[in-house]
C-alpha positions, 0 to 999 in steps of 0.5 A: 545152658544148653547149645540150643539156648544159645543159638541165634535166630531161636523163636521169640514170644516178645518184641519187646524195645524192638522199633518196626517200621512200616511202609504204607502203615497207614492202609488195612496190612499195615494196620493190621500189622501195627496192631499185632506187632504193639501188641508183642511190645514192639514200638511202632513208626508208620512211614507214609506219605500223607500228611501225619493227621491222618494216622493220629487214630491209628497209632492212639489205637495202638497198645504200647508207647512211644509210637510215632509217624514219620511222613515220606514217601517210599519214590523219593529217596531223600525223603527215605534218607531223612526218614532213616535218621529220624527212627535211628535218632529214636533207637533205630529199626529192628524191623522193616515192613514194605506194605506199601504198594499201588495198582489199577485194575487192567485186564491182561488183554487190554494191553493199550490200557496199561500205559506207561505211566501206570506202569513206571508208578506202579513199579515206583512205588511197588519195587524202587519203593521197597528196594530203596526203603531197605536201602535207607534202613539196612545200615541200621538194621544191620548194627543190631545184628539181628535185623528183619525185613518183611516184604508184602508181596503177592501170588500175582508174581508167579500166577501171572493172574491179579490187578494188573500185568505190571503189578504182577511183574512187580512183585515178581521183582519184588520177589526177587528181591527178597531172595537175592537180598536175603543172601546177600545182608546175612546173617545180620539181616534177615529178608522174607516175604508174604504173599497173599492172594485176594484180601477183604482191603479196599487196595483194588477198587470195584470189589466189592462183598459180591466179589469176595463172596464169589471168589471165596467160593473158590478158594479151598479155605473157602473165603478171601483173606483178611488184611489180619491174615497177613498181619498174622504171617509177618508176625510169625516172621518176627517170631515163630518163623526166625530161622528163615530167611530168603523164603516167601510165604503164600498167605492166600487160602489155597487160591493159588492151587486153582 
């Protein structure tokens, strides 16, 4: 057997008795990356915070077995804690997907507008969130000795440029995060992140298909990204894309380049 068939961290086509978890499963990138991630044979677990009724299509929808939803939500810890031991009580997590996320359109100038409170949910949600869901879930990650964390981020955290100033900053945390993390769970775990840039979701209210068809205009691909589209990257992570990790991926068209 060749030395190459022997190193860790070589590509994988299946996902096969791995169990992803994803935060915010139940909005368009979750989905998405539910669909894609069954259908390499990975069971799913949806974690939201919403009663478990409302993801009942979702995972009957899935290709595969054994998929469930666990309700907690990423701000309290506890709830995280539970959550946990209740996918570990299943066979435990090999992937760990941080969709989960929450803004409000400000303009950057309107800097009264952007209150505190928006600001603390914001960052409750957007960075606690998925620093405290991998906090909850990297013992059993680690203990298979090849775990995966995949963080959605976004090009707002270095263009500066989205929904909001403190979603960008945010994401800039979370950013940091996946960096720092990345060096620090090795090799057991690895940590990376996909950053898109405007996605066809719903996530940011008032825009609409005359605001994608304007802004897709501008992108060098020439169209916005679809929630598919970023389902897509974090599956190359679990993938194509093992011997990575630290890295952030833009996911976003060329729009960043503008």
């Amino acid at each position: 057997m060749s030395h190459q068939l022997l190193s860790p961290f070589r590509p994988q086509d299946r996902l096969d008795d791995k169990i992803a978890v994803i935060t915010g499963g139940n909005g368009a990138i979750g989905s998405a990356t539910a669909h894609r991630l069954a259908a390499l044979g990975a069971r799913i677990v949806v974690l939201q915070r919403d009663c478990p009724e409302t993801t009942t299509s979702l995972l009957a929808s899935l290709p595969g077995n054994g998929h469930f939803v666990v309700q907690a939500s990423v701000t309290c810890s506890d709830e995280l804690a539970a959550a946990a031991k209740t996918v570990e009580a299943a066979g435990g997590a090999s992937i760990l997907v941080n969709a989960a996320g929450f803004t409000k359109p400000v303009p950057a100038s309107d800097l009264n507008a952007l209150s505190d409170d928006l600001i603390d949910d914001i960052f409750a949600v957007t960075w606690r969130g998925s620093f405290a869901s991998i906090r909850a879930f990297a013992p059993q990650l680690a203990s298979r000795g090849d775990g995966l964390v995949v963080n959605v981020s976004s090009i707002a955290a270095f263009t500066g440029m989205g929904s909001n100033l403190a979603y960008a900053a945010a994401k800039a945390g979370v950013d940091a995060t996946t960096r720092a993390l990345a060096r620090t769970l090795a090799p057991s775990i690895r940590v990376l992140a996909v950053s898109p840039g405007v996605v066809d979701s719903g996530f940011v209210t008032g825009r609409d298909a005359a605001f994608n068809e304007r802004v897709g205009a501008t992108i060098p691909l020439q169209r916005v990204g679809t929630a598919d589209d970023v389902a897509a990257a974090v599956v190359a992570c679990a993938t194509s894309l093992r011997y990575a990790t630290g890295s952030i991926f833009v996911v976003d068209g060329g729009r960043h380049l503008n």
